[in-house]
C-alpha positions, 0 to 999 in steps of 0.5 A: 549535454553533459561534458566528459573527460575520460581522466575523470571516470572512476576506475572500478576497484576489484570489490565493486561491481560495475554499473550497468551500461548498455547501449545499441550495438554498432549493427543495431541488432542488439543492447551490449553491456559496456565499460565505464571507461566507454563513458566519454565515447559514448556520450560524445558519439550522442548515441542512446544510452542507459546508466543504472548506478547502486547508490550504496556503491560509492565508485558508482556513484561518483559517476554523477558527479565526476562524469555527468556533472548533474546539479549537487542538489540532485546528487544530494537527493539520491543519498537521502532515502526519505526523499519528496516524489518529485519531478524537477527540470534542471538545465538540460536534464529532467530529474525524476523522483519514484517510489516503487513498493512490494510486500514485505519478503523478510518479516512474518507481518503479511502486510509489513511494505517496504519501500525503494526510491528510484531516481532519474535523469533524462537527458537528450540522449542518455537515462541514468537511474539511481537507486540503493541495492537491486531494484526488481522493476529496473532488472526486468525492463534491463531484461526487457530492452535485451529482448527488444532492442528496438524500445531504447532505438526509439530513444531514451525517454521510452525507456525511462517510460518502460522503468516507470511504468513497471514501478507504478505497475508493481501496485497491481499485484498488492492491490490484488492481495489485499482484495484477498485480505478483504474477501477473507475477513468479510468471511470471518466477520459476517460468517463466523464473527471472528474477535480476532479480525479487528485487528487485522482489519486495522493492519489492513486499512492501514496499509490500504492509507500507506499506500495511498500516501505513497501514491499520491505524490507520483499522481503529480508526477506523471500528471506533469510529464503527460501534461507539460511541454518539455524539449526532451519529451515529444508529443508523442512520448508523452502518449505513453506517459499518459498510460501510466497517468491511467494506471495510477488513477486506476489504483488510486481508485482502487485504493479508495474503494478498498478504504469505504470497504474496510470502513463498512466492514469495520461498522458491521463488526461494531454494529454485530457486537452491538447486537450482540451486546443488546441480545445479551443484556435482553437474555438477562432482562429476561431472567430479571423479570423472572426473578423478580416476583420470586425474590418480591413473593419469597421475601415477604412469605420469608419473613420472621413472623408467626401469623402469615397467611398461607404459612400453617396450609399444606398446599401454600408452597405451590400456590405461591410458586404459581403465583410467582410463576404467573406474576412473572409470565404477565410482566414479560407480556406486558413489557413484549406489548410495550417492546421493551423485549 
């Protein structure tokens, strides 16, 4: 466990907002904030304990370094936003990379994502996460814990599971919008062959593959800590990680059923233009067919010459009108017994 000297803890400046540390209450009762000056005292007394540090903040972040002494190449990835979901064991804590994500609030693009890492170390009897500005998975199980207090009684390692699992779950309510997105441009392909829903057909599927990508690394992860033995993960804590395993192959499922449905939904709109394509170019054939023994008849009797027969009887406009109008009758039966129309 990591070593503490109360010199060392960084003293809060008047801009910076303070940590979050809470812990039990000496009666058990409760989850009380603390100071990071009760640092030293609280790890020494081995008691659980959570940590939640803003990254953008710098005298936050020192605490990783100056107080819990993790491994540099773990500080160092909780400065780089792009980094790898990844779980890493590191002598005497385990080190978590999740990536939580949400619809994005601030751009009119319905189906713009933005993304926030959260970084975790589990130690044996304290939780520390790391992340850049609010994170609202991390606020409400801070919430959560205020109203049972019992979840981090039963240790630290419940509570990176309660963090966790409310990250993988923040999933559930996209999956539900873009199953409203489907439903939407099934209508407005199949019922009104809206032109305008390719496009959004594409958004949507690519947010459907984004989220995919997202996915897949934290598939890996929770897959690790339901599965790999570790002394600070019990038997029956990784129970609880196993619900969470659950719930990514349940989105991860979702996903690719959404992927085949935009997929065949993108067909049908080809082949609908296909269609349409290919009943215009008959309507066309057809006034072609028509038109052909007109300009064929029409030419010849158009011609600069003076003996033509039928050109000197009163009644050889109309006999050859007739004529044109039945050559053209009989091409189109002919090419509808052939099926060319």
């Amino acid at each position: 466990m990591p070593t503490v000297s109360a010199d060392l803890v960084p003293l809060d400046t008047p801009h910076d907002p303070l940590p979050r540390i809470i812990c039990r209450s000496p009666s058990g009762a409760d989850i009380i904030d603390c100071h990071p000056r009760e640092l030293a005292t609280l790890l020494a007394a081995g008691g659980p304990m959570w940590v939640d540090i803003d990254s953008s903040v710098r005298s936050q972040h020192a605490l990783l370094e100056k107080v819990f002494h993790f491994h540099p190449l773990a500080i160092e990835d909780t400065l780089n936003p792009n980094s790898r979901v990844k779980l890493e064991e590191y002598d005497g804590f385990l080190f978590v990379i999740i990536r939580g994500v949400a619809l994005a609030a601030s751009t009119e693009d319905p189906y713009d994502l933005e993304t926030k890492e959260l970084y975790c170390f589990l130690g044996p009897h304290f939780l520390v996460t790391v992340h850049a500005g609010p994170m609202a998975s991390v606020d409400r199980v801070a919430e959560q814990l205020r109203r049972s207090p019992d979840v981090l009684a039963r240790g630290v390692e419940r509570a990176l599971h309660a963090i966790l699992d409310d990250t993988i779950d923040s999933y559930f309510p996209i999956l539900q919008q873009i199953d409203e997105f489907i439903d939407g441009l099934e209508e407005r392909v199949f019922v009104k062959f809206d032109e305008t829903a390719l496009r959004d057909l594409f958004h949507v599927k690519r947010l459907v593959l984004s989220l995919r990508r997202y996915l897949q690394p934290s598939r890996e992860v929770m897959n690790v800590l339901t599965n790999r033995p570790s002394t600070l993960l019990t038997l029956d804590v990784q129970l609880y990680f196993r619900d969470i395993y659950d719930h990514v192959l349940r989105i991860n499922d979702a996903l690719d059923t959404y992927r085949d449905l935009l997929s065949s939904t993108m067909d049908s709109y080809l082949t609908q233009v296909s269609n349409r394509l290919g009943a215009t170019t008959k309507a066309l054939s057809v006034v072609a067919t028509m038109s052909l023994p007109f300009v064929v008849v029409s030419g010849m009797w158009g011609m600069n010459f003076s003996m033509i027969p039928l050109s000197g009887w009163p009644h050889g406009f109309w006999v050859l009108l007739f004529v044109q109008l039945g050559l053209g009758g009989l091409l189109l039966l002919y090419l509808r017994r052939r099926r060319l129309l």
